[in-house]
Residue, then its C-alpha position, 0 to 999 in steps of 0.5 A: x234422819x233425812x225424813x221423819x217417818x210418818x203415820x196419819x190416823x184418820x177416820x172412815x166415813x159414810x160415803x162409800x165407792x159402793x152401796x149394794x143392798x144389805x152392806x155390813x151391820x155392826x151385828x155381822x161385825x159381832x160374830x167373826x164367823x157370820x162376817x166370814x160369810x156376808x163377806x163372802x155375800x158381798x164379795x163383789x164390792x170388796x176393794x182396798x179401804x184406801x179406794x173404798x172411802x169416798x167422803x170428803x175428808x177422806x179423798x182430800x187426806x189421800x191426795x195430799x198422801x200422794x203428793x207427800x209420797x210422790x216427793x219424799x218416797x211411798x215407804x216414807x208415810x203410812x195411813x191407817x183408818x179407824x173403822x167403826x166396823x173392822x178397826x184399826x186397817x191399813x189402806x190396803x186392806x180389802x174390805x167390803x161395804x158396810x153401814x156402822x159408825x161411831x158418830x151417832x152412838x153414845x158415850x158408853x157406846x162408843x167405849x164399849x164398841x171401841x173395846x170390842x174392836x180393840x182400837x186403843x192397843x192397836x193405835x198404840x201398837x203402830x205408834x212405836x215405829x213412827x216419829x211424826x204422827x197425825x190424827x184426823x179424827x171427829x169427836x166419838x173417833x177421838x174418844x175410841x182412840x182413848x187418850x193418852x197414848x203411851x209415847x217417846x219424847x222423840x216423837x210428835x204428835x199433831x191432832x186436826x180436832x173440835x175445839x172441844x176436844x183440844x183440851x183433853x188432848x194432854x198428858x203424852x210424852x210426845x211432842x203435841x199440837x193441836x189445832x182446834x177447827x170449828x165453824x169459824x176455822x171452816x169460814x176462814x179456809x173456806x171449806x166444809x166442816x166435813x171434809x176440812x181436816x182432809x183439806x188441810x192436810x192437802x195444804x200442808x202436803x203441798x207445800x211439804x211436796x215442794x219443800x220436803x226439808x219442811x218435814x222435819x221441821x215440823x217434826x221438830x217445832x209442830x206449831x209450824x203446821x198450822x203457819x204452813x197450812x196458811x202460808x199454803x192456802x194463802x198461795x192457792x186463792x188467786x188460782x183458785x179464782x181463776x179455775x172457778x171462773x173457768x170452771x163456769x165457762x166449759x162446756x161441761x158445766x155451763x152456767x144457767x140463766x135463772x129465767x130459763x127452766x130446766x124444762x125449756x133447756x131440755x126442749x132447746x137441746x132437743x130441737x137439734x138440726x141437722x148442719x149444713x154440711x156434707x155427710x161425713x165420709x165414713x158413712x158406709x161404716x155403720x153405727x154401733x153402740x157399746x155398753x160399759x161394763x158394771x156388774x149389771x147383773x141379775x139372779x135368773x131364778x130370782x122369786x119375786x114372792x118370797x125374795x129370796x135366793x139361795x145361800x150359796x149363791x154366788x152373784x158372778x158365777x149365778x147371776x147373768x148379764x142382759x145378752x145372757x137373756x136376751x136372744x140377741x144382744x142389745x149392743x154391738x160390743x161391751x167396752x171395759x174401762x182398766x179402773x173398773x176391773x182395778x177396784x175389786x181384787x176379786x174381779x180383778x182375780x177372776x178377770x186375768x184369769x179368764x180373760x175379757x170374753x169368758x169374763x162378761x160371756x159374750x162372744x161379740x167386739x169388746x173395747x178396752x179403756x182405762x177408765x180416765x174419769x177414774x183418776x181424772x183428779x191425779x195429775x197424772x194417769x196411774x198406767x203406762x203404756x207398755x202396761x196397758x199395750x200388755x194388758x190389752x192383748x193378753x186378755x183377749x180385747x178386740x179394741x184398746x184405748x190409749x192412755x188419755x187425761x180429761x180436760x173439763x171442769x177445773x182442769x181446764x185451767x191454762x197451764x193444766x189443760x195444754x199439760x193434759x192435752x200434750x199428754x194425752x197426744x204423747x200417749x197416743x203416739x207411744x202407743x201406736x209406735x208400740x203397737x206396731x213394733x210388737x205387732x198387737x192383735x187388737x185394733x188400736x184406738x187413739x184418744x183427742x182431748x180438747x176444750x174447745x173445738x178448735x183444740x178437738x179438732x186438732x187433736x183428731x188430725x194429729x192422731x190421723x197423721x200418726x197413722x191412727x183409723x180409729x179415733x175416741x172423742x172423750x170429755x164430753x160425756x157430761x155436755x149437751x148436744x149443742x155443745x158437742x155438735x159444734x166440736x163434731x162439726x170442727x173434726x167433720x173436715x179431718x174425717x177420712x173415709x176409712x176412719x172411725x170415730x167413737x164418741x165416749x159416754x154419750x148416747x141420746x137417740x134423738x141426736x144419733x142421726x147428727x152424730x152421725x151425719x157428722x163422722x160419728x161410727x160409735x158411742x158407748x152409754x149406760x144412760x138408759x140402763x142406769x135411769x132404771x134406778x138414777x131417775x126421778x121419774x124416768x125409770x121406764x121407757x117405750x118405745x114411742x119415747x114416752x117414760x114412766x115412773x117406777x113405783x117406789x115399794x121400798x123394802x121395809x127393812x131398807x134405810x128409808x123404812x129405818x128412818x120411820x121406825x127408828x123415830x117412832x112414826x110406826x111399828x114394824x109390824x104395821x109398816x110390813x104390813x103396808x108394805x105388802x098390801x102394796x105389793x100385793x094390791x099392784x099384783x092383784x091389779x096387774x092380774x085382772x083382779x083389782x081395780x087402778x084406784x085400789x092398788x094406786x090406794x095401797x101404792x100411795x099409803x105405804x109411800x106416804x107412810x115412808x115420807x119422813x123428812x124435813x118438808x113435814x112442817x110444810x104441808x101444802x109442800x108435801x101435798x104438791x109432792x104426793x099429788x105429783x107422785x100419784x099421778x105418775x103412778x096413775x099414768x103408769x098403772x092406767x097404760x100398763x106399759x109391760x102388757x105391751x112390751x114384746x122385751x123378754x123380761x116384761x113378758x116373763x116378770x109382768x108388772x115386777x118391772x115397774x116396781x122400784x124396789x131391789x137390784x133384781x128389779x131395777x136392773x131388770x127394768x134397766x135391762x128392758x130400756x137397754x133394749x127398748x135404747x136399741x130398738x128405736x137406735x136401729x129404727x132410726x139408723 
């Protein structure tokens, strides 16, 4: 054989690329036809379980998969993923979210579920075409697989398993390895117990990928595995070094000085100045501001009583974006990152077959990218230019990115970032050649990457000299303002009167007139949209800058509430009832007919009944927390801050907006910053 055939079997995990309101349960999975509709229900948020899993063990297996296929072929090795709600599934198989796990259930439990779901013949059924097989399972995943597996001699068998389980791993024909992993082998490969049988096979499929010959020896001798994994990690720790210390010197990760508070840093980044240089030449152009695309979207008809929609609702087709309630749009244009639109077969479906435009409905400037934080971890971008120069133009974008690769963090390592930097560039300049040939209606947007703003500028110069008008400057979403002013301040000089340049994944009102002042023509952000629910206390703004913490009325039948019951500290029925004496006393005070002390009362009860967690034996610690809590409330109920909002949403849903309880809420109060983002946005340009 010149490689062995490989299949890795490993298990799902807990963190999911999407976690929308009532995911699956283990009761959808019980009834094939109810699981037939919630998955319907949930058909926005289905994409391929290989995408879907974002645990640790699971994004760093997937890595090392792509290393192995990269040097030995895609058909060379398989992944399966044992599904404590759908089975035993390929990575390619489209799922939609959902909350069952096997760790957690007892021992008769997991027998019985694993039954159900048939995981034991289904294992068995792929072993039979394989010759190299690896097992990536925790104790309760292990224990559904039901060993022993029926097995040839010719085959091999590696388990990645707790030193509890090594012992029971016997009795198959198959050549077997089992390396025992617990606390002192995480300490020794320096990684968390979670995601460690993930890292080492990485290890193991880098030095594989260099090596490809080294598969078959370990499908020949197995206890090699484990030297290898070693003889690889031993290689990376001087690398590894080396990007931590650079790591902390970029500036998208600055270091903190521990005399320094949060607070203070955040008043020192907004005590910004305009620099003593020349307003940029491209003044005349104007700002604009896009929103990125993210299903932001709302049920129009949505009861805020009863909570509830139709059934044959369907969330794309019924439900509408903010420009769709709005008289006029809140941004100039909407920008659709490639990535975005890939994780869902379905929107990807109903994308290619409308078009941009009909897509998200909006008549305005759409831009294009292909979403480079998405696959900021690969080594390189998943498109190709001709792919993306199509994609662009048959679906109807106004502007189109090209194919760039970040430079930050890790990555901004010598050796990786000069790969990156030359790669982005190359990108650039392929696709204006292109463009031209073929004589694209869409407006091309060349990309500078850099780690230092000497290397920005640069990189914005270049891409002036190719021919390119407009110019994306990415890699700095994450920094603060005075880190990015002085890259600005480098590209200040190379700005022409006829370019335009967009600042990707920043949008700070308070730092707009700089940007500007220095060459900035756009920027995109959905900062304001997604505090709404990402906040803390942040989660509703006005226009004089003042924000305002959303109070919290979770539903009863939501994880938090689950978390209460399922350790006895009430009933259901008595937390439902604190739940809606909540919610009725805010809307009893929001119409004349309660007092701020009453409803601020029922408002905290329910919060406090809800405040299960590790700081209980704590008191004075949970006190100080619940002081603060209400005391937000208070500023918030005390200012009303809806009565006075002109926006549509606080003038049809009242209070409803302040209330931080399901999408329809949230997204709305998120639709109402948006606007508020855009107001203050003109007022100051």
């Amino acid at each position: 054989m010149p490689y062995p055939r490989v299949l890795v079997i490993t298990s799902c995990t807990g963190e999911k690329r999407f976690k929308p309101e009532q995911q699956l349960t283990i009761e959808d999975f019980k009834d094939e036809a109810r699981l037939i509709d919630r998955e319907v229900e949930l058909g926005d948020y289905a994409c391929p379980a290989g995408k879907m899993y974002t645990g640790m063990q699971h994004l760093r297996l997937m890595e090392g998969v792509q290393k192995l296929r990269d040097a030995i072929g895609h058909e060379a090795l398989d992944v399966r993923i044992l599904s404590a709600g759908y089975g035993v599934i390929s990575e390619r198989q489209v799922i939609v979210p959902y909350e069952v796990t096997f760790n957690g259930m007892k021992s008769h439990e997991v027998d019985a579920w694993a039954i159900h779901l048939g995981v034991h013949d289904a294992i068995a059924s792929l072993i039979p075409a394989y010759d190299l097989i690896f097992f990536l399972l925790g104790d309760h995943y292990l224990r559904a697989a039901t060993l022993p597996l029926a097995s040839r001699a010719d085959q091999t068998f590696v388990f990645l398993a707790s030193r509890g389980q090594a012992d029971g791993i016997q009795g198959m024909a198959a050549k077997t390895y089992v390396m025992p992993l617990s606390n002192p082998e995480a300490k020794r490969y320096r990684y968390g117990m979670v995601g460690l049988k993930g890292f080492l096979f990485k290890q193991f499929a880098e030095i594989v990928a260099s090596q490809p010959t080294l598969l078959k020896e370990v499908y020949e001798t197995p206890q090699t595995f484990q030297a290898l994994i070693d003889q690889q990690v031993a290689k990376n720790q001087t690398i590894q070094l080396a990007m931590a210390e650079v790591f902390q010197q970029v500036p998208s990760t600055p270091r903190k000085r521990k005399s320094t508070s949060k607070k203070t840093a955040v008043q020192n980044d907004n005590l910004l100045k305009v620099p003593d240089v020349p307003p940029a030449p491209n003044q005349h152009l104007g700002t604009q501001y896009f929103i990125p695309e993210w299903d932001d979207r709302v049920y129009p008809k949505y009861n805020f009583l009863t909570e509830k929609v139709p059934e044959d609702r369907d969330p794309y087709r019924d439900d509408v974006y903010a420009h769709e309630i709005y008289p006029q749009p809140n941004y100039n244009g909407i920008l659709i990152s490639k990535i975005v639109i890939d994780s869902s077969q379905t929107k990807r479906e109903r994308f290619e077959k409308v078009g941009v435009h009909d897509f998200v409905r909006f008549s305005g400037d759409i831009m294009g990218d292909c979403g480079a934080f998405g696959y900021v971890k690969e080594d390189e971008p998943p498109y190709k230019t001709d792919e993306i120069l199509d994609y662009y133009e048959r679906l109807g974008f106004n502007y189109g990115v090209s194919i760039d690769h970040l430079i930050f963090g890790p990555f901004a390592v010598s050796g990786v970032r000069e790969k990156r930097y030359n790669l982005t560039l190359k990108n650039a300049e392929d696709f204006l050649v292109r463009h031209k040939a073929q004589r694209y209606n869409f407006k091309p947007i060349g990309v500078a990457q850099g780690w230092n703003p000497e290397t920005y500028a640069d990189s914005v110069k270049a891409l002036i000299q190719m021919g390119y008008d407009f110019i994306a400057i990415g890699g700095l979403a994450r920094a603060q303002n005075r880190e990015i002013i002085p890259v600005l301040k480098a590209i200040h000089p190379h700005v022409e009167p006829h370019v335009r340049i967009h600042l990707f994944g920043v949008a700070r009102v308070e730092a707009v007139p700089i940007f500007q002042h220095l060459g900035v023509t756009s920027f995109d952000s959905a900062g304001p949209l997604r505090q709404a629910w990402l906040s803390s206390d942040k989660n509703y703004h006005t226009l004089s800058g003042r924000h305002y913490m959303a109070i919290r009325v979770p539903p009863v039948t939501g994880n938090r509430a689950k978390k209460v019951l399922n350790v006895g500290h009430y009933d259901f029925e008595t937390l439902e009832g604190l739940e809606q004496d909540a919610l009725t006393a805010l809307r009893e005070y929001d119409a004349g007919r309660l007092g701020i002390e009453a409803a601020l009362d029922a408002a905290a009860t329910y919060n406090e009944a809800l405040d299960l967690s590790e700081d209980e034996d704590k008191p004075e610690k949970l006190e100080k927390l619940r002081a603060k809590r209400r005391q937000k409330y208070f500023e918030m109920l005390e200012d009303k801050p809806w009565k006075a909002c002109d926006c549509k949403i606080c003038q049809q849903v009242g209070i409803e907006v302040a209330i931080f309880r399901n999408n329809n809420r949230n997204r709305r109060r998120g639709f109402h910053n948006t606007y508020i983002f855009y107001k203050r946005l003109a007022d100051l340009l």
